[in-house]
N, CA, C and O of each residue as an XYZ file, in Angstrom:
604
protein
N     -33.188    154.090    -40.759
C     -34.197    153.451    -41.585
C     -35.339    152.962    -40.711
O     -36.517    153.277    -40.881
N     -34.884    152.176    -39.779
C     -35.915    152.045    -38.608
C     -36.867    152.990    -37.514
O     -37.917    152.952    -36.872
N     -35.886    153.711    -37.758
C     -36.679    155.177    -36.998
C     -37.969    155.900    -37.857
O     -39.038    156.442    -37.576
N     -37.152    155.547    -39.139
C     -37.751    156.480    -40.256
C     -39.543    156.022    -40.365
O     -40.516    156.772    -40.429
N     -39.481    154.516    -40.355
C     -40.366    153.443    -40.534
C     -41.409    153.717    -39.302
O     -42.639    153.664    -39.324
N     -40.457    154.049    -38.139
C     -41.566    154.359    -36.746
C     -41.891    155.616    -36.790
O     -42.884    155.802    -36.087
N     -41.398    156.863    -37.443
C     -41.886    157.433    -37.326
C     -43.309    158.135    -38.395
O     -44.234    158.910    -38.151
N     -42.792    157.262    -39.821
C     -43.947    157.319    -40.487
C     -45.765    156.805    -39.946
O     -46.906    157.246    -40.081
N     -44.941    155.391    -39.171
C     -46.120    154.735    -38.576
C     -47.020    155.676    -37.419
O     -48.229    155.466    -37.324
N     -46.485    156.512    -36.725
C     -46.330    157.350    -35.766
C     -47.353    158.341    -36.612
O     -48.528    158.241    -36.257
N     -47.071    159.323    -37.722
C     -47.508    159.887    -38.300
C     -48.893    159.522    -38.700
O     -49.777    160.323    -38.397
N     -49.170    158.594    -39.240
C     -50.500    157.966    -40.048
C     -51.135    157.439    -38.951
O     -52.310    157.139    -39.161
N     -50.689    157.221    -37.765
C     -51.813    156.722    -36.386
C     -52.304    157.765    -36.058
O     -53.329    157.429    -35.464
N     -52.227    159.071    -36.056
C     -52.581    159.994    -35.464
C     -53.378    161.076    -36.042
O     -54.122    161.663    -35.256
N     -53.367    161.415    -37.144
C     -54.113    161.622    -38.027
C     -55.724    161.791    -37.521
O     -56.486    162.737    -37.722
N     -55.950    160.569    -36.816
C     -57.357    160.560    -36.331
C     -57.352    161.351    -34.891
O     -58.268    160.880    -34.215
N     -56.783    162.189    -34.309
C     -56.669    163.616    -33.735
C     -57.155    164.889    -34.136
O     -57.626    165.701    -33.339
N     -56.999    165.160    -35.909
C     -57.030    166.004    -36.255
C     -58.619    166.374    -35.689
O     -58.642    167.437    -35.068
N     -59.709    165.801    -35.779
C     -60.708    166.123    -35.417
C     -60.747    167.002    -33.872
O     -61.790    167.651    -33.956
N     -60.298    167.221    -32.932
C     -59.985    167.914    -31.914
C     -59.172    168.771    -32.088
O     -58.721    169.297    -31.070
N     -58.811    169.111    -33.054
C     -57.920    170.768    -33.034
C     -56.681    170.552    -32.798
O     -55.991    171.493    -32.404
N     -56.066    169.154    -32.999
C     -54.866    168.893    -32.558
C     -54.279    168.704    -34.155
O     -55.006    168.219    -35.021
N     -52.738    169.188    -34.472
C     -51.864    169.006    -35.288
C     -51.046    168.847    -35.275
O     -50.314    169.830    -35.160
N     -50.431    167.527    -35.374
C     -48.958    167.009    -34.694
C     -47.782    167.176    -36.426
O     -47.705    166.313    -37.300
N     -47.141    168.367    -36.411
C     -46.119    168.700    -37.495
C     -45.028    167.817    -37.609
O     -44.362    167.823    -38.645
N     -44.751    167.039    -36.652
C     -43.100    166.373    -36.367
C     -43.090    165.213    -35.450
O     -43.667    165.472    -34.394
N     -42.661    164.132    -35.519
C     -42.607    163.006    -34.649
C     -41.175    162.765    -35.138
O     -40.875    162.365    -36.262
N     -40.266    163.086    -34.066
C     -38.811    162.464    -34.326
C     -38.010    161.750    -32.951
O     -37.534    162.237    -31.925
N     -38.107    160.497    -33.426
C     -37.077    159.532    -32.162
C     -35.856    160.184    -32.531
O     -35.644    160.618    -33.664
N     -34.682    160.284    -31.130
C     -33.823    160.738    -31.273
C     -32.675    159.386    -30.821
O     -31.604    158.973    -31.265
N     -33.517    159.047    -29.793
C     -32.468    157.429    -29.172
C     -33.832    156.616    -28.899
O     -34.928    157.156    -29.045
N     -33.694    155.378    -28.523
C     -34.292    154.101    -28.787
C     -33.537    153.082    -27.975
O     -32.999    152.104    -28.494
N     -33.512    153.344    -26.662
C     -32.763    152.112    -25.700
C     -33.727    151.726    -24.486
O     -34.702    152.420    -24.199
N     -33.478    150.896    -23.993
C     -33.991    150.022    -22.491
C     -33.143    151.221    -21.531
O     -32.037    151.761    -21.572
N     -34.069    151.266    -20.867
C     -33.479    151.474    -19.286
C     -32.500    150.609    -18.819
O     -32.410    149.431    -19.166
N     -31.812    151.137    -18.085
C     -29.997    149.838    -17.840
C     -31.032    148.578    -16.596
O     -30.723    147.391    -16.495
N     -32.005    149.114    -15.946
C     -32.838    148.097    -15.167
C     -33.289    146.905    -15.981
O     -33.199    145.753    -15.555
N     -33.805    147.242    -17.238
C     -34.226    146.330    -18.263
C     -33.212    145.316    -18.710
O     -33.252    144.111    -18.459
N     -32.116    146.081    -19.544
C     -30.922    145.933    -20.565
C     -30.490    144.039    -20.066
O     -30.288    143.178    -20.921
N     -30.442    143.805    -18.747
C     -29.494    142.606    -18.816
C     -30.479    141.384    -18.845
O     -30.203    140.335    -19.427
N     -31.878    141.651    -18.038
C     -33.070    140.672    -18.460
C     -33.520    140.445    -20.020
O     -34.113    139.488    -20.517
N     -33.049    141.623    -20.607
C     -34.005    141.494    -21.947
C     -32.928    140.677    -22.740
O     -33.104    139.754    -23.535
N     -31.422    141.436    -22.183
C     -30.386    140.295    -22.990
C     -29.894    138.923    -22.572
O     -28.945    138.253    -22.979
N     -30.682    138.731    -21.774
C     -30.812    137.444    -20.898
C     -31.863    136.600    -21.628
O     -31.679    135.383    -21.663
N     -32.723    137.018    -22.093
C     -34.049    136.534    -22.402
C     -33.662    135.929    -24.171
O     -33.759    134.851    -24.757
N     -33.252    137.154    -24.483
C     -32.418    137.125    -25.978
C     -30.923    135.786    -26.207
O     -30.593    135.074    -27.156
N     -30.512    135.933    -25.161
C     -29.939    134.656    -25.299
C     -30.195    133.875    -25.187
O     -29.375    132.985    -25.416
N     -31.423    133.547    -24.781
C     -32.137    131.910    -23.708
C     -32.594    131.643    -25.608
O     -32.321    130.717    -26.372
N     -33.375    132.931    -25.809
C     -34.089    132.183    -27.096
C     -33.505    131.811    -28.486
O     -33.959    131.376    -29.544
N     -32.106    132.235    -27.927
C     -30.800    131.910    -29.391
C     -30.579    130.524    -28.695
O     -30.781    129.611    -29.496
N     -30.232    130.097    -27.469
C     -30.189    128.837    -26.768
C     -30.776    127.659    -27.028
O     -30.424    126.482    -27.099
N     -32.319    128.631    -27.219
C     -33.715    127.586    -27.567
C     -33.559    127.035    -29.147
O     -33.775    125.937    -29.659
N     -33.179    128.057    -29.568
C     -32.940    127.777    -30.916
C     -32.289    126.767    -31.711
O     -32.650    126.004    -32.607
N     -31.034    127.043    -30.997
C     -29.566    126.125    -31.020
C     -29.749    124.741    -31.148
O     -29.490    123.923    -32.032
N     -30.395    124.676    -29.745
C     -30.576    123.201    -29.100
C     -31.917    122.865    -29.826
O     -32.213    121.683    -29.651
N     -32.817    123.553    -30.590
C     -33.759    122.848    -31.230
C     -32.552    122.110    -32.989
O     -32.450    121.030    -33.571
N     -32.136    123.046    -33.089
C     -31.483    122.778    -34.672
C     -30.171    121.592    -34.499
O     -29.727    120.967    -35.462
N     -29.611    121.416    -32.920
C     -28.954    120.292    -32.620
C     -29.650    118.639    -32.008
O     -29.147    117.522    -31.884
N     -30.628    119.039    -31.814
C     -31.336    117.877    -31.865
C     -32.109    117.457    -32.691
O     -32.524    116.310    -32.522
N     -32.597    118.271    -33.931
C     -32.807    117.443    -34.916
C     -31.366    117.186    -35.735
O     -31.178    116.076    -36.233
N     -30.536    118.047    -35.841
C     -29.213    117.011    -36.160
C     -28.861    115.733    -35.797
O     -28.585    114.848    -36.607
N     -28.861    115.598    -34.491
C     -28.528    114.567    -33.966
C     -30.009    113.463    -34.135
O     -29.597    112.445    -34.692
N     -31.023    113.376    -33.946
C     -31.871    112.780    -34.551
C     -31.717    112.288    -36.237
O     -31.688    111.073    -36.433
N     -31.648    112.954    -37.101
C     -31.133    112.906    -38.664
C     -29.586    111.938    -38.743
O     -29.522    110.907    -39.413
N     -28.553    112.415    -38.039
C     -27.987    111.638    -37.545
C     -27.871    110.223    -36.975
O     -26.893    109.503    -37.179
N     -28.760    109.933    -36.367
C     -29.019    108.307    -35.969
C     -29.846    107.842    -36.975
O     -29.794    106.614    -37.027
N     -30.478    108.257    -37.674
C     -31.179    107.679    -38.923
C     -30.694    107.257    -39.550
O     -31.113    106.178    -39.969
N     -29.343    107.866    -40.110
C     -27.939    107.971    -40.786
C     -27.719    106.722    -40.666
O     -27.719    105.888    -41.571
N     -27.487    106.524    -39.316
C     -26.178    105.519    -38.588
C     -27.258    104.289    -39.193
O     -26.830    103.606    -40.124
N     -28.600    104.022    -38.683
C     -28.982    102.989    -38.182
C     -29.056    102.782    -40.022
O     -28.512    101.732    -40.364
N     -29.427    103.317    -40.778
C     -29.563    103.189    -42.110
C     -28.027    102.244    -42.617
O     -27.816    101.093    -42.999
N     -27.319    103.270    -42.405
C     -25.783    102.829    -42.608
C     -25.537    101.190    -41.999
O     -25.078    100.180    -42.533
N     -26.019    101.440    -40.780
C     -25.861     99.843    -40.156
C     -26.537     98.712    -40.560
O     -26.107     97.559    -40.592
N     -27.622     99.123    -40.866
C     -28.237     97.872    -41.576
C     -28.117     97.684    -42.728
O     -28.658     96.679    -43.190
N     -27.094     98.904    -43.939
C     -27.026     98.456    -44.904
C     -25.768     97.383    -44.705
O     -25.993     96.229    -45.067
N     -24.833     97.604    -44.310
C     -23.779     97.154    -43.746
C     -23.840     95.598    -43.056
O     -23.016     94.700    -43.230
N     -25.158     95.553    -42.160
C     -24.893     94.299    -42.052
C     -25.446     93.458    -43.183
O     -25.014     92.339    -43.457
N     -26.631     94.194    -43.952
C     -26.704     93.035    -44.851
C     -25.722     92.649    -45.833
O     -25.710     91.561    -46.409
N     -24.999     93.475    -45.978
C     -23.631     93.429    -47.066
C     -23.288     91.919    -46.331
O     -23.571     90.804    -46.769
N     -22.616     92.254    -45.127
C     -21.780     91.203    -44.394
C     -22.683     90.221    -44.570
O     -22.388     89.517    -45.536
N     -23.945     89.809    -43.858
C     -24.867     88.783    -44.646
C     -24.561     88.263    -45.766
O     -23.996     87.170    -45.759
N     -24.794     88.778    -46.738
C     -24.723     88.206    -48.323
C     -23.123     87.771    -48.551
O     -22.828     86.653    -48.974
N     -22.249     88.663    -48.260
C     -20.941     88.112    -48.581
C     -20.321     86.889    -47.657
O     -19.270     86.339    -47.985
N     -21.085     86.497    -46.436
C     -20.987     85.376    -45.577
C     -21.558     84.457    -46.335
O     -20.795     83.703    -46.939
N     -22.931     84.291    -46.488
C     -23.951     83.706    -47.744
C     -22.638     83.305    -48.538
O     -21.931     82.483    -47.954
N     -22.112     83.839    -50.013
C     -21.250     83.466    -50.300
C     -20.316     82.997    -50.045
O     -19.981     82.112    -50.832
N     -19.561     83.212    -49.113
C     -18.358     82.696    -48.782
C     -18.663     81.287    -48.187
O     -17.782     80.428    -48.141
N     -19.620     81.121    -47.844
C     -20.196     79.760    -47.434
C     -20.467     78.516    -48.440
O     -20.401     77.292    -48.330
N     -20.800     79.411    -49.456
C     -21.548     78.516    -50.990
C     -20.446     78.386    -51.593
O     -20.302     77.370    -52.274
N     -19.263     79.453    -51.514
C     -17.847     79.239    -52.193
C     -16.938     78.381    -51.585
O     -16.045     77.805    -52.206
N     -17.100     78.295    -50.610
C     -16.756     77.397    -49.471
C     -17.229     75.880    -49.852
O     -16.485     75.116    -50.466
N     -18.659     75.494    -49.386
C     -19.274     74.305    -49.963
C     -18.501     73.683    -51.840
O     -17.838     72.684    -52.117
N     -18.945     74.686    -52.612
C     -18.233     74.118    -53.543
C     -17.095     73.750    -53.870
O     -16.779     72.983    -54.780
N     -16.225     74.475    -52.877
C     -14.633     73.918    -52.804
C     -14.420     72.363    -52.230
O     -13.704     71.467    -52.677
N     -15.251     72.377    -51.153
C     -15.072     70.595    -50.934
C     -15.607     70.039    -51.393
O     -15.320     68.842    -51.383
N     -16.734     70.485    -52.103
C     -17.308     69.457    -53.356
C     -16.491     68.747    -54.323
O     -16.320     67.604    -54.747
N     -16.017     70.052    -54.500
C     -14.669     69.827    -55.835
C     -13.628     68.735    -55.244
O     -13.098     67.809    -55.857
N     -13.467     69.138    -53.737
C     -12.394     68.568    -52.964
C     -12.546     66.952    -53.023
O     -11.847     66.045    -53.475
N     -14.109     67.049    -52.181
C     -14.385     65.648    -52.506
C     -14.427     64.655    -53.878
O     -14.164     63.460    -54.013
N     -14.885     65.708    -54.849
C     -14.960     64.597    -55.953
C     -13.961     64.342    -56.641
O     -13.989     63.533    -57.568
N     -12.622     65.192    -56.183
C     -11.155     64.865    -56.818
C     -10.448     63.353    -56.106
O      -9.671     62.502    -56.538
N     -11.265     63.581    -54.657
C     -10.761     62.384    -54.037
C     -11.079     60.826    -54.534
O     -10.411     59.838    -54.836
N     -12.680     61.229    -54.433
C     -13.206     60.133    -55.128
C     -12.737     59.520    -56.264
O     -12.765     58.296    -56.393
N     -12.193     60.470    -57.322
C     -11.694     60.198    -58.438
C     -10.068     59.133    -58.600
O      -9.683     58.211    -59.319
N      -9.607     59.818    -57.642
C      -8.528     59.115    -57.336
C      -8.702     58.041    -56.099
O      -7.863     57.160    -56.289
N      -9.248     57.843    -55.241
C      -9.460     56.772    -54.493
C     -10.533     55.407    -55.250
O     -11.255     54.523    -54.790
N     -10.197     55.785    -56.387
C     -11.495     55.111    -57.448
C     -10.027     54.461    -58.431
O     -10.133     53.346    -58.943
N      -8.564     55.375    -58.626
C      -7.880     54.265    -59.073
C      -6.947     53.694    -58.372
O      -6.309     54.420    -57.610
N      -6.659     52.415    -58.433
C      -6.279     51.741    -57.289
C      -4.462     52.188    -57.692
O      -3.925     52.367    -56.599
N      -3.942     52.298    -58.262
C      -2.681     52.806    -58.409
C      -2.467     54.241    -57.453
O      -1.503     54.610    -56.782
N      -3.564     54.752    -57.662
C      -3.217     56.803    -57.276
C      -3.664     55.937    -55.641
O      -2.815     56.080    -54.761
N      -4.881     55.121    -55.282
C      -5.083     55.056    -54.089
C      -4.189     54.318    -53.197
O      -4.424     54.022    -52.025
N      -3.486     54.142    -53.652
C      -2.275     53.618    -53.109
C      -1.138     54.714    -52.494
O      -0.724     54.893    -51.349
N      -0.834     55.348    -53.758
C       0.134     56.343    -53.449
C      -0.530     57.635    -52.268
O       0.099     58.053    -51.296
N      -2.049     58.119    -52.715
C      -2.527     59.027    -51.603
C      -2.931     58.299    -49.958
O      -3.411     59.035    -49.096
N      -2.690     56.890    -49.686
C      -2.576     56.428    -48.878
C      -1.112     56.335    -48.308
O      -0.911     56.595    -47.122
N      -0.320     56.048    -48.960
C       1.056     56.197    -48.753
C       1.424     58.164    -47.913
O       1.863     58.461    -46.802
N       1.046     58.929    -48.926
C       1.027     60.599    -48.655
C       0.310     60.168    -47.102
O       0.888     60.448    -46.052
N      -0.835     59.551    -47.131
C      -0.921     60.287    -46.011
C      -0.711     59.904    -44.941
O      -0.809     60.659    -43.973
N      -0.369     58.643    -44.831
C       0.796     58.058    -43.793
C       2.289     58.708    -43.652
O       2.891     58.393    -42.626
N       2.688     59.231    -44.201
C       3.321     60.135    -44.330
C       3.429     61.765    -43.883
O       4.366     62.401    -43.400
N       1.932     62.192    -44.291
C       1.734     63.192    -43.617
C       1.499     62.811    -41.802
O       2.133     63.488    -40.993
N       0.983     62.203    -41.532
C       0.784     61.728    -40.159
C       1.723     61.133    -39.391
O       1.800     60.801    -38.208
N       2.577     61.064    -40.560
C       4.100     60.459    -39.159
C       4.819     62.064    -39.066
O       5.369     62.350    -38.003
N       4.807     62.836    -39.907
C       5.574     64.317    -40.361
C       4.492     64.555    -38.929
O       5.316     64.627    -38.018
N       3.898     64.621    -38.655
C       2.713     65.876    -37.586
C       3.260     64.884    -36.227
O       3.897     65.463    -35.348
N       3.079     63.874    -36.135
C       3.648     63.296    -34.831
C       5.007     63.148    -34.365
O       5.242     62.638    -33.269
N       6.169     63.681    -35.353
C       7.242     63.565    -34.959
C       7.736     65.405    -34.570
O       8.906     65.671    -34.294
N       6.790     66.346    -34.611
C       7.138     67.463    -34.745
C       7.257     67.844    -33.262
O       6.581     67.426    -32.323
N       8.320     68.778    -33.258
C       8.651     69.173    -31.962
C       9.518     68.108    -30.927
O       9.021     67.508    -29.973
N      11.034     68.032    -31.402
C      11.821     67.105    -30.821
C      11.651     66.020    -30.740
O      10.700     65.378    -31.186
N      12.706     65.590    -30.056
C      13.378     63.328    -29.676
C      11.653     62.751    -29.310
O      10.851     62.927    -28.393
N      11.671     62.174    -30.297
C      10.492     61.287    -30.040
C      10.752     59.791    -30.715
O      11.403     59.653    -31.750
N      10.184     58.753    -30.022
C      10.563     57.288    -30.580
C       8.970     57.623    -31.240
O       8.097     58.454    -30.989
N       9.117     56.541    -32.174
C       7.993     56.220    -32.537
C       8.118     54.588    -33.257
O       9.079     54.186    -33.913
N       6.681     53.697    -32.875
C       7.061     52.268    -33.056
C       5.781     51.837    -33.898
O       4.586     52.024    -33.666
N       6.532     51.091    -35.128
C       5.611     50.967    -36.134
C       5.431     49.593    -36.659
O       6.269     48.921    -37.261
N       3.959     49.204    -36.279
C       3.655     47.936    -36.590
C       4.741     47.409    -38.284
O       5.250     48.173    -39.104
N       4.749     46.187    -38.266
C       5.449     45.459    -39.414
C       5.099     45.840    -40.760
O       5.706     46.308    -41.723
N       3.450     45.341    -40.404
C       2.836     45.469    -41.442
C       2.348     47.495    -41.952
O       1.819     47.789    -43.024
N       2.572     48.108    -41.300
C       2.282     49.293    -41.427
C       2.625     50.004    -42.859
O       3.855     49.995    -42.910
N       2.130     50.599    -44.014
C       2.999     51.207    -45.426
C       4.313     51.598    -45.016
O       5.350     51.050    -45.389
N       4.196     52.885    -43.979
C       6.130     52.803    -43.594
C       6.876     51.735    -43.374
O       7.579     51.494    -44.355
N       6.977     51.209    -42.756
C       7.685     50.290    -42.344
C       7.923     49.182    -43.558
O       8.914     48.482    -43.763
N       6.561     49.271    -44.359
C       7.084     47.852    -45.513
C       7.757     48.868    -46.687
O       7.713     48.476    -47.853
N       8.360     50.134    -46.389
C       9.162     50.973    -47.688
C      10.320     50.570    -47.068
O      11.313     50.573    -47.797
N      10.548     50.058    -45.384
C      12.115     49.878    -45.446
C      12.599     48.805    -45.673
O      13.821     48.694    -45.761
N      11.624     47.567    -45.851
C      11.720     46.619    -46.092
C      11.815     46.019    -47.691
O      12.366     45.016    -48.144
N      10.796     47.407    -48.504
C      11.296     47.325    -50.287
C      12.264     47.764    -50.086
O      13.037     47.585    -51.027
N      12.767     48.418    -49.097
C      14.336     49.596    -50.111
C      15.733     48.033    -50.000
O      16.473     47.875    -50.971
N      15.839     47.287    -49.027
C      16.868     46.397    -49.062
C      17.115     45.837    -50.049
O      18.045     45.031    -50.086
């Protein structure tokens, strides 16, 4: 098909001969190769520019690629942003709540009694942890006056 193509082209260039008495009946390629001197430069050359190629279509990958990432990353951190944001405001309102339950009860003198009691309690539980320990407790201290109601 390619031959066919060169040799039509071949045909219609020449044409402008006829004026000199010349008549060319037949133009036929039979083979179509490099000299073996040529053959390993030209396929040398032919690979450099599949090479060139390559490495052009892998570096805009890899370019498109970090666009990717950095896109990805900053959507990402703002996620983490906003859900910190929240967790902060969900946070705040929990000791709000925390606080104003306290208040509520350190406001009646019956409950503030008993959550004073708890937490003398909790604070002797944390100082006695981890083995033989004395511990010496003023008279007047809430513990000490429960062993003195229990008699």
């Amino acid at each position: 098909a390619r031959g066919q193509e060169l040799t039509s082209y071949i045909m219609t260039g020449i044409t402008s001969i006829n004026q000199y008495g010349i008549e060319i009946a037949s133009v036929e390629i039979k083979l179509l190769d490099l000299p073996e001197d040529n053959k390993d430069a030209v396929f040398q050359r032919m690979i450099s520019e599949r090479e060139n190629i390559a490495a052009t279509y892998t570096a805009e990958g890899n370019s498109e690629a970090q666009v990717i990432r950095n896109t990805t990353d900053k959507e990402a951190a703002l996620l983490i942003s906003e859900a910190e944001k929240q967790a902060e405001i969900l946070k705040a309102e929990g000791e709000a709540e925390y606080m104003k339950i306290m208040a509520d009860a350190y406001n009646d003198p019956a409950k503030a009694d008993f959550y004073s009691f708890t937490r003398s309690l909790d604070a002797l539980k944390n100082s006695i942890q981890g083995g033989n320990k004395t511990i010496i407790l003023d008279k007047d201290s809430p513990l000490t006056q429960i062993f003195y109601q229990a008699q």
